[in-house]
N, C-alpha and C positions, 0 to 999 in steps of 0.2 A: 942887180936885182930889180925885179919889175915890181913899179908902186903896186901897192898894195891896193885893188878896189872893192867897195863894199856893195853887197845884194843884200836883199830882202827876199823872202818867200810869202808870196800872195794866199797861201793856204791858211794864215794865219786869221785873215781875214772873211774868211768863208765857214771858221770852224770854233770851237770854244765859243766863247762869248758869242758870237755874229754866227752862230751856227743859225739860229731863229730869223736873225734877216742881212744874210753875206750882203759883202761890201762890193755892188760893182765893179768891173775888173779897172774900167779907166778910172772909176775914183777911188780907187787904190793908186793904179801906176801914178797919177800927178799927183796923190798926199807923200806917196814914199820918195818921190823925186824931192819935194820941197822942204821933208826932213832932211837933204841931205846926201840921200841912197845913190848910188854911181849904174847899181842896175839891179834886176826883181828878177827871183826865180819863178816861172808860171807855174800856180798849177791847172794841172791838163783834168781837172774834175769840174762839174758843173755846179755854180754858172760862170764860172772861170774859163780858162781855153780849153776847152774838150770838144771834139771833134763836132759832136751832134748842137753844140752852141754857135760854132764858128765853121759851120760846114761849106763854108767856099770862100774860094781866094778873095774876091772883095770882101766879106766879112772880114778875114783876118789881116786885108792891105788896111782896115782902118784903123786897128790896133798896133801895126805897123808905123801908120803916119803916126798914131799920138805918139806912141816911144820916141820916133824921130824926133816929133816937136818940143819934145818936153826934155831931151836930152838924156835919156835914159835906155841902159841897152837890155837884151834881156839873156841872161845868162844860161837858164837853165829849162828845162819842160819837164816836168814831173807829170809824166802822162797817167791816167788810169786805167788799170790791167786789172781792175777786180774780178772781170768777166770772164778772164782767160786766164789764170795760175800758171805760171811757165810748169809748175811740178804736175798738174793736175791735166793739161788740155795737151791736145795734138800739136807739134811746134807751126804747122803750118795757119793754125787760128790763130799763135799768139804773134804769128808775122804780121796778120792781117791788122792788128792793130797796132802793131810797130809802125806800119808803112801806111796808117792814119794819121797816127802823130809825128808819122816824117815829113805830111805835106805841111804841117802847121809851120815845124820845126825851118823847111823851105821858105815859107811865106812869108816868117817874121825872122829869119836870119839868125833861130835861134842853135848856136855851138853845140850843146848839150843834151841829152836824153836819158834821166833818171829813171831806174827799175827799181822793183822791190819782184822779192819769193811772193810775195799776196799772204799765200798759206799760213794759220796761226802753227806756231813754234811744233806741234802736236798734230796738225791736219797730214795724212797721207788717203791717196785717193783705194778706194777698195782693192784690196789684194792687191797693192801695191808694198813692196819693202821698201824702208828709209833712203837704201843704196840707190834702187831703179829710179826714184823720186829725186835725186839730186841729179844724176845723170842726164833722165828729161830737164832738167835747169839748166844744165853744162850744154845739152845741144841747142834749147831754146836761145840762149844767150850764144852762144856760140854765132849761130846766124844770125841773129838780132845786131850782132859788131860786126858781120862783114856788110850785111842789107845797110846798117847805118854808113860804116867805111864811105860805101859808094856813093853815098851824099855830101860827105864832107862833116857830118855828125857823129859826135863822140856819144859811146855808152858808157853809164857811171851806175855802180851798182849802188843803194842806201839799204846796208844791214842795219838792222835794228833788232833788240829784243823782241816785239813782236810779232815779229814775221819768220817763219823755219828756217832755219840754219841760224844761229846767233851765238852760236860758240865761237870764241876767237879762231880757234883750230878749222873750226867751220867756214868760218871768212876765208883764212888764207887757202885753206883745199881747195876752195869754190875758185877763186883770183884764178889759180896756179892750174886746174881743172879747165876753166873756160881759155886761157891760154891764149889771147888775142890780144895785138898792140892797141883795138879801139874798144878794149873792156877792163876797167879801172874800178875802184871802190872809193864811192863817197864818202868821204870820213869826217863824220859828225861827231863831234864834243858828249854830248850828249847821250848818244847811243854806244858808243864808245863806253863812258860810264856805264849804264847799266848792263851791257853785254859783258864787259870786261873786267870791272871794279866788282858790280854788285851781282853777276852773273843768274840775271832774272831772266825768269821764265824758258829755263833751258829745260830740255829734254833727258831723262838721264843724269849720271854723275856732273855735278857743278862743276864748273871750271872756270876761273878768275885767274887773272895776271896777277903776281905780287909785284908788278911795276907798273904798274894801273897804264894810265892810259897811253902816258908816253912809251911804255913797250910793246901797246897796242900798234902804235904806228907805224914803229920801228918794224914790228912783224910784219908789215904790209911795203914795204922800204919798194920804191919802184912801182910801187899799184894806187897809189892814189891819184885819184884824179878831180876832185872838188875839196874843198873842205868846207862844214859848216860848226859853227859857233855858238855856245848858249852856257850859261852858267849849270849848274847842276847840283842837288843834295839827296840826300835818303827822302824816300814819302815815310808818308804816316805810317802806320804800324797797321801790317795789311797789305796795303799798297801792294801791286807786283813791279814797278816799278818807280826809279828814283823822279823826280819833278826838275822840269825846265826854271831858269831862275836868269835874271839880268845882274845879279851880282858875282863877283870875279872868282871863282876858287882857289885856294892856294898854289894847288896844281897844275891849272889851266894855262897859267904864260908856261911852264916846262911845257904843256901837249903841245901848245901854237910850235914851239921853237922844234919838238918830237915830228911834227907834219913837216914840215922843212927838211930835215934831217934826211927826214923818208925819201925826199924825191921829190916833192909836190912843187912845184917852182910855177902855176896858175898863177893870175893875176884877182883873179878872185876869191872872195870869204866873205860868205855868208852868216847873214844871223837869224838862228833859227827857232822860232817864236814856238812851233809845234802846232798842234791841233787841238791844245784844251787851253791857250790863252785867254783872260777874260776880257782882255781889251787892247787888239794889236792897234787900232786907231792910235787909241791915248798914249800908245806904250810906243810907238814909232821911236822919233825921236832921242827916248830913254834908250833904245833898242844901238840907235846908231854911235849916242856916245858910247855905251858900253865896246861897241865895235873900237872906236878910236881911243878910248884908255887901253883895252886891251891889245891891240896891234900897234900903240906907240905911238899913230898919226898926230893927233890931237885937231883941232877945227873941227 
């Protein structure tokens, strides 16, 4: 079995709390090193690694060197596709920003290339049906995993309740649909919960796992391809969705052991703070042991 190593997601730090004044990327990369972290998910939004920040190879060879020097690798690029909807835009726009954040991805050696639908659970574009709007996704990604293939970069899709399609059944369509050895689903703790458990902000007749999230994974057995990590509970009353949390839930070592089970045999896991944390700075640390209580390591 390959040791287990721990990332971080730099998104954490540019949003929630630090949305009013993000945490420069290099003084992130060497606080989450000195917590401890083995390597940081980028995100590909600004002033983070996003193309129009770091638009030429010397900008991003010196993000490069610091990783190098500080001993930290960088696992994953959550690039920004706001602009291009793979359901909504022509697949040929949404290459062009594939093969933006392929040159990053080249530059800093980064393995991975996280997607999202963009689309809220309800957006389809005018006189478009539900059906033609997945379809545009299955070809968009479709090419987006051979265009990545030919660099030696992996695609990982992140379902979430937020974003259209977030039905479990929608997940696995989608996997089984796009049908490429270099397009996998990221499978988050978290989103996992509310897709599956608390079945928020779906379209249509609800639909929940009665074997929450470990047969969430199970359903996906062969298609994962990252996992990320976070505790999780009900929101408040209202709420469309449930809240990130660094406390253990009962269920949660069953999902870790359910990711495994699946197929996922990475050497990475991540912990994933989200985008309304109040204070990923303070909360590093807290963030990593939760990491090593829950995956066993311990130090």
């Amino acid at each position: 079995m390959l040791k287990r190593k721990i990332g971080i997601g730099t998104w954490a730090f540019i949003r929630g709390g630090h949305a009013a004044c993000p945490v420069p990327l290099e003084v992130v990369l060497t606080h989450v090193r000195a917590q401890g972290f083995d390597g940081a998910e980028l995100a590909g939004f600004s002033p983070h690694m996003h193309p129009g920040e770091y638009p030429t190879p010397a900008a991003r060879g010196e993000i490069r060197r610091l990783l190098e020097d500080i001993g930290l690798d960088p696992v994953s690029l959550a690039a920004d596709f706001a602009e291009v909807p793979p359901g909504l835009v022509a697949p040929t726009q949404y290459l062009e920003v594939v093969r933006a954040n392929l040159d990053i991805c080249h530059d800093l050696g980064i393995p991975t290339l996280r997607v999202d639908t963009i689309s809220q659970p309800g957006e389809i574009a005018d006189g478009q049906d539900r059906e033609t709007c997945f379809w545009r996704i299955v070809e968009a990604w479709q090419r987006a995993a051979e265009t990545c293939a030919r660099e030696g970069v992996r695609v990982v899709w992140e379902f979430e309740a937020a974003f259209l399609f977030n039905k479990p059944s929608d997940v696995m369509r989608m996997l089984y649909a796009v049908d490429h050895p270099n397009f996998t689903a990221l499978f988050d703790s978290f989103h996992a919960f509310n897709c599956g458990v608390l079945g928020a902000r779906q379209v249509g007749e609800q639909e929940t796992l009665p074997g929450g999230i470990p047969q969430f994974a199970h359903m996906l057995t062969g298609k994962i391809g990252l996992a990320h990590l976070s505790g999780y509970e009900r929101g408040e009353a209202g709420a469309l969705t449930g809240r990130r949390t660094l406390e253990c839930p009962p269920d949660l070592p069953g999902a870790v052991s359910a990711i495994g089970e699946a197929g996922y045999a990475g050497e990475w896991w991540t912990v994933d703070l989200g985008g309304f944390w109040p204070d990923a700075m303070a909360d590093s640390r807290r963030a990593r042991l939760f990491m090593d209580r829950l995956l066993g390591q311990g130090g």
